[in-house]
C-alpha positions as CSV (number, residue, x, y, z in Angstrom):
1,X,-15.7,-15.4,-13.8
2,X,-14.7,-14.5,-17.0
3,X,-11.2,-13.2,-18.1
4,X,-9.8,-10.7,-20.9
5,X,-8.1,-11.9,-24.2
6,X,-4.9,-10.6,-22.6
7,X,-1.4,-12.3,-21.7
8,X,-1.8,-14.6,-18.2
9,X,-0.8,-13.2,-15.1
10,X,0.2,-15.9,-12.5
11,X,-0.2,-15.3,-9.3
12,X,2.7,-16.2,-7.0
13,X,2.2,-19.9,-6.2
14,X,4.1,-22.4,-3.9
15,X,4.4,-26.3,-3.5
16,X,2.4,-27.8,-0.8
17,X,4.5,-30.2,-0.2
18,X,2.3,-32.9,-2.2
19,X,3.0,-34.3,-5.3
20,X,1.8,-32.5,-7.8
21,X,-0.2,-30.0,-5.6
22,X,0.4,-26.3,-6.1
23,X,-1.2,-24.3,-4.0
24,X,-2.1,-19.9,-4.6
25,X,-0.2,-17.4,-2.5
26,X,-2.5,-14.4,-1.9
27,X,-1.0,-12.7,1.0
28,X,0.8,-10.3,0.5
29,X,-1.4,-8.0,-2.3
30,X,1.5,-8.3,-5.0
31,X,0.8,-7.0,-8.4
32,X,0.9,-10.2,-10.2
33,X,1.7,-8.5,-13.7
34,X,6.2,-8.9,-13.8
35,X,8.0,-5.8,-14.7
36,X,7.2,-3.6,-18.0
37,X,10.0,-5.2,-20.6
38,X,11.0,-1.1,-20.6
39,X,11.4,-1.3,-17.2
40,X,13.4,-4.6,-16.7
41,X,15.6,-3.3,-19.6
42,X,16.4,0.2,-17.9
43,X,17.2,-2.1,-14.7
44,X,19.2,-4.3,-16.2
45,X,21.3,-1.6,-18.3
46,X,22.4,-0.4,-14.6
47,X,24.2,-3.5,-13.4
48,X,26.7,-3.0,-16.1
49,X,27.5,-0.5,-13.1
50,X,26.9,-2.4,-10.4
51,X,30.8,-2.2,-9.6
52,X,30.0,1.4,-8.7
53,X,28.4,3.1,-5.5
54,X,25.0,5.2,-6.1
55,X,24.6,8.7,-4.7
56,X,25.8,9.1,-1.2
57,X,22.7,10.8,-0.5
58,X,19.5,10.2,-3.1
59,X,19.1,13.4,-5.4
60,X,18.5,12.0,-9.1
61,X,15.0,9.5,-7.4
62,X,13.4,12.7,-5.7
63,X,13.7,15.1,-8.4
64,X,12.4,12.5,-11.0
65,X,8.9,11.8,-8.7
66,X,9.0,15.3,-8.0
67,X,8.6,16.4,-11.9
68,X,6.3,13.8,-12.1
69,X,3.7,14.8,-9.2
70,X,4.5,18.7,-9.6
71,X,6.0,19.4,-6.4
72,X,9.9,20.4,-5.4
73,X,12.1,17.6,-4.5
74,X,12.9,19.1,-1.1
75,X,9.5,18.1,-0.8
76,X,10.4,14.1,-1.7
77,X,12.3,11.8,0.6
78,X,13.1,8.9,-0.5
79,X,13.7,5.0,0.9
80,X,13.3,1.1,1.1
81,X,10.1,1.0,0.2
82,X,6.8,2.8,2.1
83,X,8.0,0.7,5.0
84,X,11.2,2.2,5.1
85,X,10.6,5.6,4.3
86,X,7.7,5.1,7.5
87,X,10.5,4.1,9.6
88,X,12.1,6.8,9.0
89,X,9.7,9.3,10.0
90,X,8.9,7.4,13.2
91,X,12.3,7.5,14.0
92,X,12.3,11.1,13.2
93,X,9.6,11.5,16.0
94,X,10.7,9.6,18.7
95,X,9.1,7.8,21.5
96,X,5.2,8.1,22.2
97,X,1.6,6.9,21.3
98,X,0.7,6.4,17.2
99,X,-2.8,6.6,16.9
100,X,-4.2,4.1,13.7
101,X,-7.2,2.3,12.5
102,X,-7.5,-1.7,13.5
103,X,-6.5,-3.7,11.8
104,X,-4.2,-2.1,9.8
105,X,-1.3,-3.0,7.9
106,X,0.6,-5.5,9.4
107,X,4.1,-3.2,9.4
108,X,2.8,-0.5,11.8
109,X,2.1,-2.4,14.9
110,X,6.3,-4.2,14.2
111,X,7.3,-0.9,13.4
112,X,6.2,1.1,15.8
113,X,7.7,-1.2,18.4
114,X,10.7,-0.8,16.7
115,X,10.8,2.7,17.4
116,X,9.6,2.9,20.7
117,X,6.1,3.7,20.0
118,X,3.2,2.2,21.6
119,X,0.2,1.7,19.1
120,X,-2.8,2.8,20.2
121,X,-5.6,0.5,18.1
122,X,-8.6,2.6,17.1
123,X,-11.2,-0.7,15.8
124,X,-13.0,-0.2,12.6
125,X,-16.5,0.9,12.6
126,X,-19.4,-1.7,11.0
127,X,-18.7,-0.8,7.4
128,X,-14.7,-1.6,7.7
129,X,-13.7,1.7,7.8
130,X,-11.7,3.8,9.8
131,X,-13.6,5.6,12.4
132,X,-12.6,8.9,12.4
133,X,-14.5,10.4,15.3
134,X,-12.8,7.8,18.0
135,X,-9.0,8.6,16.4
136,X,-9.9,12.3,16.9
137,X,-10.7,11.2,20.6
138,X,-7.5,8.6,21.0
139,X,-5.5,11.9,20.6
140,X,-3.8,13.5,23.4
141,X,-0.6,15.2,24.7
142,X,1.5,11.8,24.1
143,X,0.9,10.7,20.5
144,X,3.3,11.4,18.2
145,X,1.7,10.4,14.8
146,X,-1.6,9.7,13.6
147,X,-1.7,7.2,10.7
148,X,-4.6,7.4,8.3
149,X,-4.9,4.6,5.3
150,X,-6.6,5.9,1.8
151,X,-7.6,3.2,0.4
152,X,-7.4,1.0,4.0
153,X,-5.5,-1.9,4.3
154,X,-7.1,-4.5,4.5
155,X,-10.6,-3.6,3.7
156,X,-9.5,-1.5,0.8
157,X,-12.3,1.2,1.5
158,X,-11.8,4.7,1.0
159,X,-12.9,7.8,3.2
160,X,-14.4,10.8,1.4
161,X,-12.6,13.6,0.7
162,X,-14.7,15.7,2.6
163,X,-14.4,13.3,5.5
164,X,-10.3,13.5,5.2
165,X,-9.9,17.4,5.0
166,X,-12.3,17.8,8.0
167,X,-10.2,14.9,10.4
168,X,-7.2,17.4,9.7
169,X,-8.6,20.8,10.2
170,X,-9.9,19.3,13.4
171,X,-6.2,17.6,14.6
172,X,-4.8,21.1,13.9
173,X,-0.9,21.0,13.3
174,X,0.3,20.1,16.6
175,X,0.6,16.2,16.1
176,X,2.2,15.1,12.5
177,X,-0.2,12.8,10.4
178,X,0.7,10.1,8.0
179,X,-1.6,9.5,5.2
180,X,-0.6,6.5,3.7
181,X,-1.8,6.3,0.2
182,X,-0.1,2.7,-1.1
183,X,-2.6,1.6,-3.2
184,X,-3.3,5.6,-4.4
185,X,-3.1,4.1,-8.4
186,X,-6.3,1.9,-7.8
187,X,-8.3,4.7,-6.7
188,X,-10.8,6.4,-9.6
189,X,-9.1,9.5,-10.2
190,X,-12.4,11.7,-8.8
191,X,-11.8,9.6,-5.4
192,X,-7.9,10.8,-5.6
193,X,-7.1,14.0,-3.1
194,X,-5.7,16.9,-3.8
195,X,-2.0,16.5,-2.4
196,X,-0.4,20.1,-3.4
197,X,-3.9,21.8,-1.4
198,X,-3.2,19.7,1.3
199,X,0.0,20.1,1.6
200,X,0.0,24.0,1.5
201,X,-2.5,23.7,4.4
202,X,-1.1,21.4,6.6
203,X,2.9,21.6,7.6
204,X,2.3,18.4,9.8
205,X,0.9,16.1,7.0
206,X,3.1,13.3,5.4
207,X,1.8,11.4,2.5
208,X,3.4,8.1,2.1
209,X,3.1,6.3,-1.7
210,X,4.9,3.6,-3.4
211,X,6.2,1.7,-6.1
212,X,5.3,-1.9,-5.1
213,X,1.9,-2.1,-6.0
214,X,0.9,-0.3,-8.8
215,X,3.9,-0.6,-10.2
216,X,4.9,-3.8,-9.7
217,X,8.4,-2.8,-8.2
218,X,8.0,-4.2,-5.0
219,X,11.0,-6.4,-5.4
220,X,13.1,-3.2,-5.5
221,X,11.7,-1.4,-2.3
222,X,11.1,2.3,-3.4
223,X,9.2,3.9,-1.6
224,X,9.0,7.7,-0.9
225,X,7.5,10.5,1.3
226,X,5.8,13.7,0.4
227,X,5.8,17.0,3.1
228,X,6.3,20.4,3.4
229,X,9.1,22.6,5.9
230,X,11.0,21.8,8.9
231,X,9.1,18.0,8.9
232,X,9.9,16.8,6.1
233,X,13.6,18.3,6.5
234,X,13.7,16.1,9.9
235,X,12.5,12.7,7.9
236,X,15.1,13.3,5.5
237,X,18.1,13.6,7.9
238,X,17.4,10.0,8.6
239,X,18.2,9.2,4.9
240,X,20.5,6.1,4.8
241,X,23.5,7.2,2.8
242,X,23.9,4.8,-0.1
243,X,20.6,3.9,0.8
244,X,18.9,4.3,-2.9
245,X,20.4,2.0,-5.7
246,X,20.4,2.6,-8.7
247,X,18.4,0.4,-10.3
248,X,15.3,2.2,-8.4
249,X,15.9,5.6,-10.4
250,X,16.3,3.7,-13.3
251,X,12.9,1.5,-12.9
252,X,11.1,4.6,-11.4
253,X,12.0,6.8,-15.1
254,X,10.9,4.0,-17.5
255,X,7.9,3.3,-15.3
256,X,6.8,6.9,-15.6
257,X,7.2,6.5,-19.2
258,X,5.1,3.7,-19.6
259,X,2.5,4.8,-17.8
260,X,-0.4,4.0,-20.5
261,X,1.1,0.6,-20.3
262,X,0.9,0.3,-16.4
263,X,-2.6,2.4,-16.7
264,X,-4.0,-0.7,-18.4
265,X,-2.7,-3.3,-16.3
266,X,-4.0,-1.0,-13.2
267,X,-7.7,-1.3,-15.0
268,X,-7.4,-4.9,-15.5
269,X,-6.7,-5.3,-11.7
270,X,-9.5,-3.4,-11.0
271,X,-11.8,-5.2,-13.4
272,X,-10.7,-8.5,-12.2
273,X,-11.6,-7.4,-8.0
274,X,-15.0,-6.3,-8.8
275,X,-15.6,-10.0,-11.1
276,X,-14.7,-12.0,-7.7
277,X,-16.1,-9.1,-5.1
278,X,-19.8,-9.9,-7.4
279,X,-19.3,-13.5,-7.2
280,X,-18.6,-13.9,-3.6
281,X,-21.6,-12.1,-3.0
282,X,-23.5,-14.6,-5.5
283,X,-22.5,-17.3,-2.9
284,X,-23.0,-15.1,-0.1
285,X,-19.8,-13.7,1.4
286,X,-20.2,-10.1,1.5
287,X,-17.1,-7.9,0.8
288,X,-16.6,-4.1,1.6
289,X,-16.4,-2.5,-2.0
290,X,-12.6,-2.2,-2.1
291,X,-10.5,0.3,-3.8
292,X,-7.0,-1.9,-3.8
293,X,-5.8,-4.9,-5.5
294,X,-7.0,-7.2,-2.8
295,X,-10.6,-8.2,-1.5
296,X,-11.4,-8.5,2.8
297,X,-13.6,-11.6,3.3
298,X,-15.0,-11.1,6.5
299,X,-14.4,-14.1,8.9
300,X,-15.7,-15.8,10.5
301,X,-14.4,-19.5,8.6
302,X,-12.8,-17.5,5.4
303,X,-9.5,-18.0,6.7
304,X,-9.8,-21.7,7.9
305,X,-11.5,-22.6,4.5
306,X,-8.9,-20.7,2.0
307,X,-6.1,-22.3,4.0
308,X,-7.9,-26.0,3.6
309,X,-8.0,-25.5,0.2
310,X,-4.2,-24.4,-0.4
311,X,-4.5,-20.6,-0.5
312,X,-2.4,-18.7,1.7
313,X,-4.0,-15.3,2.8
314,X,-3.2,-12.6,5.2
315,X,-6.0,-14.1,8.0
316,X,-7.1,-12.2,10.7
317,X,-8.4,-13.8,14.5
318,X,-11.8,-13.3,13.9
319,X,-11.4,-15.4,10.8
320,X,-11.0,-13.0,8.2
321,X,-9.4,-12.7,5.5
322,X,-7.1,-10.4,3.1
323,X,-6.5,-12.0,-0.8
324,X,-4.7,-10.4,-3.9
325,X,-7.0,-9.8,-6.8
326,X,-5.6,-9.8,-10.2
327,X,-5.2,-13.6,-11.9
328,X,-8.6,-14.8,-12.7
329,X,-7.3,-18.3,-12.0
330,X,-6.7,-17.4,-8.4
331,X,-10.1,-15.4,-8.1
332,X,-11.9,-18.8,-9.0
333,X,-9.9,-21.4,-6.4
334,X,-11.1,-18.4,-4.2
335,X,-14.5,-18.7,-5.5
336,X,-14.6,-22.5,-5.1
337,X,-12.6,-22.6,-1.4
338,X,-16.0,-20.1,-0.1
339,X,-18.7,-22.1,-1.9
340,X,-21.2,-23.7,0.2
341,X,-19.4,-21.3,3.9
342,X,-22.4,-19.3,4.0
């Protein structure tokens, strides 16, 4: 693998406990780029303030990502993160069935417990994506919310366009839908949907983004919510009052501003996936093309075999695995751990 004549990018790393041994942490698909030095300057000029309260009720955040994607910012709701702002519309919901692709990400199944909901897995079909035509069919009177991944955590593939517009024509507007777009940034901007059409067609649609990924923010859990009418108004009356610091308006205004600068690190990412997704299939693990910062190594043995050679990963039971792409260093200790499985 081969890397760019640009700054190095550590991945996070821990001890293993043995002298000298330091092993790669790749579990959690972390950017591995640290804050812009624009950013981490706008943060830090807030704590001079840190003495203070921020708004009782988040205005400043919404209208700044509302500017920036062209919508109103009674259309934005705010919160800790994607996780946070999708507890709050579960909450907003209530108790019932939420329908969602297996596996997913990890916070649905914990969340939805949390709020009373009882998941109801739809599996994957063969090429790791979320099968469509069975979620339409695990639908009925008792589900509540319908979560749909673009790009899919953890295989990181991407339904068509086509393919998402048709799933919600057929669900109607009876039964709220959550399109979670986390990774949105990595996507090639002719794979990207169009949110203010989808938006105007569908009252019941919720499209979740955030700022840990792309942006490298997750440290600072912002996360935020875009929908339309009396929905949207419901998710925000389970805002958390003092809920949004400060220091996530201020990050989420010089990030927007540098957005050439996190453009660039967004390619390199990208460029960085596809080096390691070519060279695992070289040796003979075959990937799904992903469109995310991490790669899905289907099991069985991946898991097992990263962990034997000091890499932690989000592992599956079938004996898959989920790794962060990014640090070229990382991508080869990958690269060697699978040598030799297949």
């Amino acid at each position: 693998m081969t890397i760019l004549a640009e700054p190095t990018i550590p991945s996070r790393r821990f001890s293993t406990g043995r002298t000298g041994v330091v092993g790669f942490d790749l579990g959690l698909s972390e950017n591995p780029f640290p804050p812009l030095p624009s950013v981490l300057a706008a943060v830090q000029d807030t704590l001079t303030q840190a003495n203070r309260y921020p708004e009782f009720l988040p205005e400043q955040l919404p209208r700044i990502i509302a500017e920036h994607l062209g919508v109103e910012p009674a259309e934005v709701v705010v919160g800790a993160g994607a996780t946070g702002v999708a507890m709050q519309v579960m909450r907003t919901l209530g108790s019932g069935e939420l329908v969602s692709g297996t596996p997913t990400f990890d916070g649905y199944p914990v969340m939805a417990e949390m709020a009373g909901m009882t998941l109801v897995p739809v599996p994957l079909d063969a090429a790791g994506e979320q099968d469509l035509v069975a979620m339409r069919r695990a639908v009925n009177r008792r589900t509540k919310l319908v979560v749909l991944c673009r790009p899919h955590n953890p295989t990181g593939t991407v339904l068509p366009t086509a393919a998402v517009r048709s799933f919600l024509a057929a669900l109607g507007r009876r039964v709220p839908i959550l399109l979670d777009e986390a990774y949105v940034e990595f996507l090639a901007p002719a794979d990207r949907l169009d949110i203010h059409d989808l938006l105007r067609k569908h009252p019941n649609l919720l499209i979740l983004r955030t700022f840990s990924k792309a942006y490298g923010l997750a440290g600072l859990r912002i996360g935020y919510c875009l929908g339309r009418g009396t929905l949207i108004e419901r998710v925000r009356a389970q805002q958390l009052p003092f809920g949004v610091p400060a220091t996530a308006v201020a990050a989420v205004r010089a990030a927007y501003a540098a957005d050439a600068e996190l453009r660039a690190r967004v390619d390199r990412i990208n460029r960085e996936r596809e080096l390691l997704r070519q060279s695992l299939h070289t040796i003979g693990i075959d990937t799904p093309r992903s469109h995310a910062n991490f790669l899905y190594l289907p099991g069985p043995g991946v898991a097992t075999a990263l962990r034997r050679a000091d890499i932690r990963a989000k592992a599956y039971p079938d004996g898959s695995a989920r790794v962060t792409v990014g640090d070229p260093a990382a991508g080869r200790a990958v690269l060697a751990a699978l040598t030799g499985l297949r």
